[in-house]
N, C-alpha and C positions, 0 to 999 in steps of 0.2 A: 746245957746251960752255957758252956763256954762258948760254941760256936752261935748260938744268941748275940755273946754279947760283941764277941769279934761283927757280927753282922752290925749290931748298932754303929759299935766304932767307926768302922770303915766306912758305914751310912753318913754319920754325924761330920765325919769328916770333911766329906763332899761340901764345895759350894754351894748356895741358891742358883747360882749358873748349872752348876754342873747337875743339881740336883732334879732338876727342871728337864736337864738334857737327855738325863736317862731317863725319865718319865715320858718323854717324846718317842726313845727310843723304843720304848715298851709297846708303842703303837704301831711300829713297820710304817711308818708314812708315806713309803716310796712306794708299797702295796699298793696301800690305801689308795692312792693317786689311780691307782689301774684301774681299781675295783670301782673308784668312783667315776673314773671317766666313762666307765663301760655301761654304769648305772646312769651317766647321764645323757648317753647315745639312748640306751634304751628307753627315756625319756622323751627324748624330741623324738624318735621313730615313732612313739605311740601318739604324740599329741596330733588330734586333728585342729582342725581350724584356728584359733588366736593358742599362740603361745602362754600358758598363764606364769608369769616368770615370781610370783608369790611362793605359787605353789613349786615350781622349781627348785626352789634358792631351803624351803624345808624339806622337801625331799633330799635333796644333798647333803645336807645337815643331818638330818637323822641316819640316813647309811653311813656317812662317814662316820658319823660319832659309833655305829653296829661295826664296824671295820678295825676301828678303835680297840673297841672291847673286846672282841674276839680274840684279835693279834694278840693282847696282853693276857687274856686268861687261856690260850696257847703256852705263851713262855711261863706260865705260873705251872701250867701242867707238864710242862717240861723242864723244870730247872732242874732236875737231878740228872737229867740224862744230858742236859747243854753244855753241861761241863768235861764231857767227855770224845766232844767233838772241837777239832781247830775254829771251823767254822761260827759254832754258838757259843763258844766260852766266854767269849767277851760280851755276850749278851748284858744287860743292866743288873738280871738277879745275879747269875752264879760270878760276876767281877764284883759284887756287893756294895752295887751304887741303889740297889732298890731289894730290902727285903720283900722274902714272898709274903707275909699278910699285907702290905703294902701294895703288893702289885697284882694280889686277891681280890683286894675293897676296890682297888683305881679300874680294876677289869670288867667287875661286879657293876659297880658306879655305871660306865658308861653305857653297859648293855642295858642296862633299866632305863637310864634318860633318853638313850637311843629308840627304845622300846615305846615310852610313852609320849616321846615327840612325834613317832611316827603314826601313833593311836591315835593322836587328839590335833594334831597338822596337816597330817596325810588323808591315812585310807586304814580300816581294819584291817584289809586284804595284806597290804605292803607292812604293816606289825606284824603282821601274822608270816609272813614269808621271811621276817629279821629271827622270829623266834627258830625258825625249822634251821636258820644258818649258826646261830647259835648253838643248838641242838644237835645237830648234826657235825659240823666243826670240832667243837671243843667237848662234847660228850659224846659224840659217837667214833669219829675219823682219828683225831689227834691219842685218844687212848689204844686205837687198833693196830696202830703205824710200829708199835712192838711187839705186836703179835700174829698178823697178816700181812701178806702182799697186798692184800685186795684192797687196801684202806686206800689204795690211789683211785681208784676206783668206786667205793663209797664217799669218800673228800669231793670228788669233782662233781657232786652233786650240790654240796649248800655252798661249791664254789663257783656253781656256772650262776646261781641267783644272784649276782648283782645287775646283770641288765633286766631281765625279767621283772626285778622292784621296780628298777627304773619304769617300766611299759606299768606297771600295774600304778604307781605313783601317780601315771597321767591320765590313768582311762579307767582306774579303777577294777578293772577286769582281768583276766590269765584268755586270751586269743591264741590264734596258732602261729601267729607275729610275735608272741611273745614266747610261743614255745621254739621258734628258729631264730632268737638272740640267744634263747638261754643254750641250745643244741650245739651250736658252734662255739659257744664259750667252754663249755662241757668236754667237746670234741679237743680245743687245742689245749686244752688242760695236760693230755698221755705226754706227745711228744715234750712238751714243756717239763713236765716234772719229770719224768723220764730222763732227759737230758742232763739234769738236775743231781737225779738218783745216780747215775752212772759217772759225773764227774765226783764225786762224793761217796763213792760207794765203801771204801775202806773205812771213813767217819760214821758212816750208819752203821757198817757192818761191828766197829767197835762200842757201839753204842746200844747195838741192839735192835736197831729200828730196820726194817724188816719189809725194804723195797727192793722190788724185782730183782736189781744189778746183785741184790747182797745175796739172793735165794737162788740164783741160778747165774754163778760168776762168768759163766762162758758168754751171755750175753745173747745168744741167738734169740729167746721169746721177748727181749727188750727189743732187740731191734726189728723184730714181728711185729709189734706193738705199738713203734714207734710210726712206721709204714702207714702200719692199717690204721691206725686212727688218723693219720695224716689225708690218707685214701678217703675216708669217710667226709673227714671236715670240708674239703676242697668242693663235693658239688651241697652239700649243705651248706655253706658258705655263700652260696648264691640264691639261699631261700627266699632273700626282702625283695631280689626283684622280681622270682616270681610268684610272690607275692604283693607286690604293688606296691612296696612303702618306698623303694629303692627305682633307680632310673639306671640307665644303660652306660654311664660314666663308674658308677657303684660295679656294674657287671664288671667291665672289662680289668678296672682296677684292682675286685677280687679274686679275680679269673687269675692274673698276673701275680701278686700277694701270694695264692693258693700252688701257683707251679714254683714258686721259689721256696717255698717251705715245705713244699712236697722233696722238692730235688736236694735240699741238705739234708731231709728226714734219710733219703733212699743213701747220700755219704755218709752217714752218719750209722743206717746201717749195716753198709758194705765192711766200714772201715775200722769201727766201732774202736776209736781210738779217741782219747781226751780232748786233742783237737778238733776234731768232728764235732764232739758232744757240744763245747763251748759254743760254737758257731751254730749250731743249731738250735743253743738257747736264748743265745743275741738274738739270730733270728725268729724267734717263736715271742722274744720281748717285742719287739718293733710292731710284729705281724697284727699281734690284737687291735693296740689303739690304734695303728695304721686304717687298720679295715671297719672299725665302729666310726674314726674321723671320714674317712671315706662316705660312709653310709650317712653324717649328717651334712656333708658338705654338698653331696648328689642332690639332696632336699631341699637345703636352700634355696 
C-alpha cells in the first residue's frame, strides 16, 4: 500500500509537461522512427504503378501507433527488472513519472487502435501481421530474455516485420520481395543487438537477463555470431536487385554499406573490446535506413 501511494505522489507531482513527456517516453520514439522508416521503404518497394499516398499516410499510422504499444507494454513487462540496470532506471515507470496500470491501459490502448485502424484502413493481412508482432514481442521474446539466450533469436522475428507490413500494406500479399526485406532486416538484427549485449553485458548480467555476452563471458560465440550473421546479410542484402524492384545504383551502394559492416563486425570480433562494440553499433544504426533510403531513392 505504501509503495501505491509513493507511486501516486511522485506521479501527481509531475507537470502536465512533464507528464505528457513520459508518456512519449513510454513509446521509444526514436525506435519507432526506424521501424517506421523501414515499414515505409517496404511500402514504396511494393507499390507498382500510381503511388496511392491515402493508403500510405494510414499504413504509417497504424504501424506507428503497433510500435507505440509494444515499446510500452515492453517497459510494463519490464519494470521490475529496469530498475536494476544504469541503463533503464530512468525509464518513466520505475523513476515513477508513469505508474504501471497507467502504462498497462496506455500500451493496451494503442495496440487495439493500432490493430483496428489497420483492419478497417489497410489490409487483413498487415492486422494480422501487427498481431504475430505483438505476440511475439511482448508475449513471447520479452518474457524469454530471463531465461534464454535464444530470445535474440526468436525477437528478430516480429522484429524483422516492419518492412514486410510495409510490402503487404501496398499489394496486399507476402511475395518473395517481401520475404528479402524482411530477411535482411532479420539478418542485421544479431550483429546489432549483439553489439548491444556486449556493451551492456554486466547490466544484464545483474539483472538477470540472459543474452549471449552474459552466458558465455569470454565472448568467442558472440563474436561467431556477430560474423556469420554479418556473412549472411551482405549477399542477402542485394536480394531487390536481383530481384527487380532495385537498379544497379541500390547494388553498388549495398555492395559498399555491406563491406563496411562486414569489416567492423570482423574488429569487433578480433578485438572484442567496448570500443569495437560501440562502433559497430553506430555503424549497424546508420547501415539499416541507409540501405532501405537507398532502395527507394534507386526507384524514383
Amino acid at each position: 500500500m505504501q509503495a501505491v501511494t509513493t507511486e501516486q505522489e511522485n506521479t501527481s507531482a509531475l507537470s502536465a509537461r512533464g507528464r505528457l513527456e513520459a508518456f512519449i517516453e513510454l513509446t521509444k520514439p526514436r525506435i519507432a522512427f526506424l521501424l517506421v522508416l523501414t515499414s515505409a521503404a517496404g511500402y514504396y518497394a511494393g507499390s507498382i504503378g500510381t503511388f496511392d499516398t491515402l493508403l500510405f499516410v494510414h499504413s504509417m499510422l497504424g504501424i506507428t501507433l503497433l510500435a507505440f504499444g509494444v515499446a510500452t507494454l515492453n517497459q510494463w513487462y519490464e519494470r521490475a527488472i529496469d530498475p536494476l540496470m544504469e541503463r533503464t532506471a530512468g525509464r518513466p515507470i520505475p523513476a515513477g513519472k508513469v505508474t504501471p496500470t497507467e502504462a498497462l491501459v496506455f500500451g493496451i490502448s494503442q495496440c487495439l487502435v493500432a490493430e483496428l485502424y489497420l483492419l478497417f484502413f489497410v489490409n487483413i493481412l498487415t492486422a494480422a501481421l501487427g498481431l504475430t508482432v505483438i505476440a511475439g514481442y511482448v508475449l513471447v521474446y520479452t518474457p524469454l530474455k530471463t531465461k534464454t539466450s535464444a530470445s535474440t533469436a526468436i525477437g528478430a522475428f516480429p522484429g524483422a516485420m516492419p518492412p514486410l507490413m510495409g510490402w503487404t500494406a501496398a499489394t496486399n500479399e507476402i511475395t518473395l520481395g517481401a520475404w528479402a526485406l524482411f530477411a535482411v532486416q532479420f539478418l542485421w538484427q544479431f550483429p546489432h543487438f549483439l553489439a548491444i549485449a556486449w556493451l551492456y553485458r554486466e547490466q544484464y548480467a545483474k539483472a538477470g537477463i540472459l543474452m549471449l555476452p552474459v552466458v558465455e563471458p569470454d565472448g568467442r560465440l558472440t563474436a561467431r555470431q556477430i560474423v556469420l550473421f554479418t556473412l549472411m546479410l551482405v549477399p542477402v542484402s542485394l536480394g531487390p536487385f536481383f530481384l527487380g524492384f532495385a537498379g544497379i545504383y541500390f547494388l553498388i551502394g549495398s555492395v559498399l554499406l555491406g563491406i563496411w559492416f562486414l569489416f567492423e563486425s570482423v574488429k569487433m570480433a578480433r578485438s572484442k573490446t567496448d570500443k569495437a562494440a560501440r562502433k559497430l553499433l553506430l555503424v549497424s544504426v546508420i547501415y539499416l535506413p541507409l540501405y532501405f533510403l537507398l532502395m527507394v531513392i534507386d526507384k524514383i
